[in-house]
N, C-alpha and C positions, 0 to 999 in steps of 0.2 A: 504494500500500500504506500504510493507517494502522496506526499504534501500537495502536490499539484499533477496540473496534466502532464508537462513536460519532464516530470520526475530529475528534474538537475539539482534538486537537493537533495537524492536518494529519498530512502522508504523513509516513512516516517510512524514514530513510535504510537502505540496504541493506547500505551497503558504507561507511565513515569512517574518514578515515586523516589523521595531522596532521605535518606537519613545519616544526619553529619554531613561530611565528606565523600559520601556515594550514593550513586545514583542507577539505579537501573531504568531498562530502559526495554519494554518486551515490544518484540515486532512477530507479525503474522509471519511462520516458516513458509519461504516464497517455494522452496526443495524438501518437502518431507519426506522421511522414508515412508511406503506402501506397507501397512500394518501386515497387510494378505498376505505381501509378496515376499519382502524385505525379512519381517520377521519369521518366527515359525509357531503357528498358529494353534492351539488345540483342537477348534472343530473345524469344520467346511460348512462354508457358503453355498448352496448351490440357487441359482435361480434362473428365472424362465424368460426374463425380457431378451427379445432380439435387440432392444434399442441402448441399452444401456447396460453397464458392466456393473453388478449389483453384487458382487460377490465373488468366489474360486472359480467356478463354472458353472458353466451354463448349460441347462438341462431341461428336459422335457416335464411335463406336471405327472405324464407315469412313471416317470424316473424317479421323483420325488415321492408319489404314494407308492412305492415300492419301500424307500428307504424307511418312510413313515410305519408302516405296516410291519417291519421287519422288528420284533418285542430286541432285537440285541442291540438297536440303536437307540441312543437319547437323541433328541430333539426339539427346538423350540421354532416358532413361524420368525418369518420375516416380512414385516410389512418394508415398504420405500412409498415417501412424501416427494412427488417430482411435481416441481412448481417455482422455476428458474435458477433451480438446485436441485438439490438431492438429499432423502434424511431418509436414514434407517433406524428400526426398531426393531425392537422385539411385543412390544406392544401396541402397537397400530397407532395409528391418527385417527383425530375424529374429522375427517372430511372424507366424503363420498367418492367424490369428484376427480382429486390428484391422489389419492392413495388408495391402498389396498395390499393384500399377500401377494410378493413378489416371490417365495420362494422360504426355505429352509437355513436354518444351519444346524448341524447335528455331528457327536460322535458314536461309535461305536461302544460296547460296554465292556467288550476287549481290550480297548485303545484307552478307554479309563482304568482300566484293572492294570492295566503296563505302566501307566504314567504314574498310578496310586496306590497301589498294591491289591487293591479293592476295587471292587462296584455296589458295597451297600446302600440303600436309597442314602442315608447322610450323607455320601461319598457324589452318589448320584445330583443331589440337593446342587450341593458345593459345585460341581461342574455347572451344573445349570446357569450357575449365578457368574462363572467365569463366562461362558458362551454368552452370554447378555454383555459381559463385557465387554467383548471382542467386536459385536455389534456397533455396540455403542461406541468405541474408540474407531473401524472403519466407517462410522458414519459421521465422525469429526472431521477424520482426512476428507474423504468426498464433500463436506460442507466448507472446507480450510480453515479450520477450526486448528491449527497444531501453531504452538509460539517460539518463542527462544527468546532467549534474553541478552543484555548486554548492560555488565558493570561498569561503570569510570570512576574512579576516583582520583582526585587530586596528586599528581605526580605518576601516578601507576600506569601499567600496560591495560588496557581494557579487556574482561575475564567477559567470555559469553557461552552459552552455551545453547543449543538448537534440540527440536521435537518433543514439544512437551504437548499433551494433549490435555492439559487440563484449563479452568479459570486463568483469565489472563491477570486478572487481581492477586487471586490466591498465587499465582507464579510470583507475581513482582515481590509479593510480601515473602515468600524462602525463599527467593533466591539473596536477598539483604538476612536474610536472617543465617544464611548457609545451610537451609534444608533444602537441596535440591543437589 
């Protein structure tokens, strides 16, 4: 995000907040890494739009009630809010109009029993609420929703650091404080 059209002042900060002698200073990450791609994911995405990339891949809706049906996979729905963006959920929007179930993300209860030594429902629960997760943080990046920050302080090198998905407020405030 610049100051102006001509961006000859570079980007310019969002969020600036100063205590003492430093100052940070959080900007929209213009280069995020891809949550899907970049990292390594627990569940999969899969979804049905030809028009847009909503997910890992792209599948048919008997692809998906196959997976669905299948008792060895967990699973929660995906809705997507498209309306000059993009929002993902795992619990829908309330408009008729621009959103709806776009698809899945689900693991296996194999692939939980590897990663956790278990798949009791507790075990089960706990995944769930990570899969929500993972929603939730690739529906930041598709929104550009990811910050970074940048220290100055008087005399110093300037300390910054990049891909935070959370509040830009809540960033500025650890990152002055050293929790981040």
């Amino acid at each position: 995000m610049s100051c102006c059209a001509c961006n000859c002042h570079g980007p310019q900060a969002i969020v600036e907040k100063t205590e003492g002698k430093r100052t940070v200073k959080i900007f929209v990450d213009e280069e995020p890494l891809n949550p899907r791609t970049d990292w390594e994911p627990l569940g999969t995405i899969l979804y049905t739009s030809s028009r847009y990339t909503l997910g890992d891949k792209r599948v048919s809706s008997e692809e998906i009630e196959e997976i669905i049906a299948d008792v060895n996979n967990v699973y929660l729905p995906v809705y997507a809010y498209i309306h000059g963006g993009i929002a993902l959920s795992t619990g829908g929007f309330n408009d008729p109009w621009d959103s709806g179930q776009c698809g899945i993300i689900y693991i296996s209860k194999e692939k939980i029993a590897k990663e956790y030594g278990d798949a009791t429902p507790a075990t089960v629960e706990k995944v769930l609420g990570y899969l929500k997760g993972e929603v939730e943080t690739f529906s930041k990046y598709l929104k550009g929703e990811v910050y970074g920050y940048v220290i100055e302080e008087e005399g110093e090198e300037p300390e910054s650091c990049w891909g935070f998905f959370e509040d830009p407020s809540k960033l500025a405030k650890d990152a002055l404080a050293g929790n981040v």
